[in-house]
C-alpha positions, 0 to 999 in steps of 0.5 A: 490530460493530453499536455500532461502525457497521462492516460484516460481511465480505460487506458489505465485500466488496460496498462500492465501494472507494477506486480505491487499490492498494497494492504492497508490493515486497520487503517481508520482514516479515510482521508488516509485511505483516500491518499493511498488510492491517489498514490497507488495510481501514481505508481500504477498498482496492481491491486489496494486490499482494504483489510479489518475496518478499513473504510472503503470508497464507496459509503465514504464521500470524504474518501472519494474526494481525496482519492481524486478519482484513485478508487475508480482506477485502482482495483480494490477490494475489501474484506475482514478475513485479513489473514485469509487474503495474505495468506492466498497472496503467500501461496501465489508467490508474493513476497509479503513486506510490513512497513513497521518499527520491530525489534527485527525491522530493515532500515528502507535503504538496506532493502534492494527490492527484487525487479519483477517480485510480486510484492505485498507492502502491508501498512497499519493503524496510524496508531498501533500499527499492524496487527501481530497475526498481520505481522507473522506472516510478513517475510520481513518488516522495513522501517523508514529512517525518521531524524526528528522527534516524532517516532512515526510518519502518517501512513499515506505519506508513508506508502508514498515513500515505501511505495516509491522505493519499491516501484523505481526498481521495475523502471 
């Protein structure tokens, strides 16, 4: 680790992280989810919140082995009472961003996070998206630009472009 200048997993644990959660809404798949916790220590996230029937680490093998350690670093938790979560997120101040395609959604470059912003980023099923409860709750919905034929991008690679976009501005 040392060549690499990466830090051991009680020195991540001790490091400030970026004011960023992410919140995965119904997001099925565990090798999904696996990437998000290998991509949420990346960029040194707060905090993964595993909503509806997101599968989590723990009774998941598949999920453990693509999150290459990324769910014994990153602080997670989960939980069925998605809108309960968001909302106690709300009240301490986070801004609550959806990554979805809506008829009132801001392309990724027009979105200039604010350095410091405590910042939700809130990713649904790979197949119907957020949920419209999830979605009402969002201050507002951020879609990445796509030029081929397809009309979405699967939702780890997603976070990681999202994600990326949004912990550049702490730097």
């Amino acid at each position: 680790m040392s060549e690499l200048n990466r830090v051991s997993l009680d020195e991540f644990r001790q490091l400030e992280k970026f004011p960023v959660v992410l919140a995965l809404d119904n997001v099925r798949s565990a090798l999904n989810v696996g990437a998000v916790f290998r991509t949420a220590d990346a960029f040194k996230v707060q905090e993964v919140l595993l909503l509806g029937k997101t599968p989590s680490p723990e009774k998941n093998p598949e999920m453990r082995k693509t999150a290459l350690g990324g769910d014994e670093s990153v602080l997670w938790k989960q939980g069925h009472e998605s809108l309960a979560r968001l909302h106690a997120l709300k009240e301490k101040g986070y801004s609550i961003y959806g990554v979805e395609q809506t008829t009132q959604s801001i392309s990724l470059e027009s979105w200039t996070p604010v350095k410091g912003e405590k910042t939700v980023l809130v990713f649904g099923n790979e197949v119907t998206g957020i949920s419209d409860a999830l979605l009402a709750l969002c201050t507002r919905c951020i879609e990445i630009p796509q030029f081929g034929t397809k009309h979405s991008i699967n939702v780890s690679i997603s976070v990681g472009i999202v994600l990326w976009h949004r912990v550049i501005r702490e730097l």
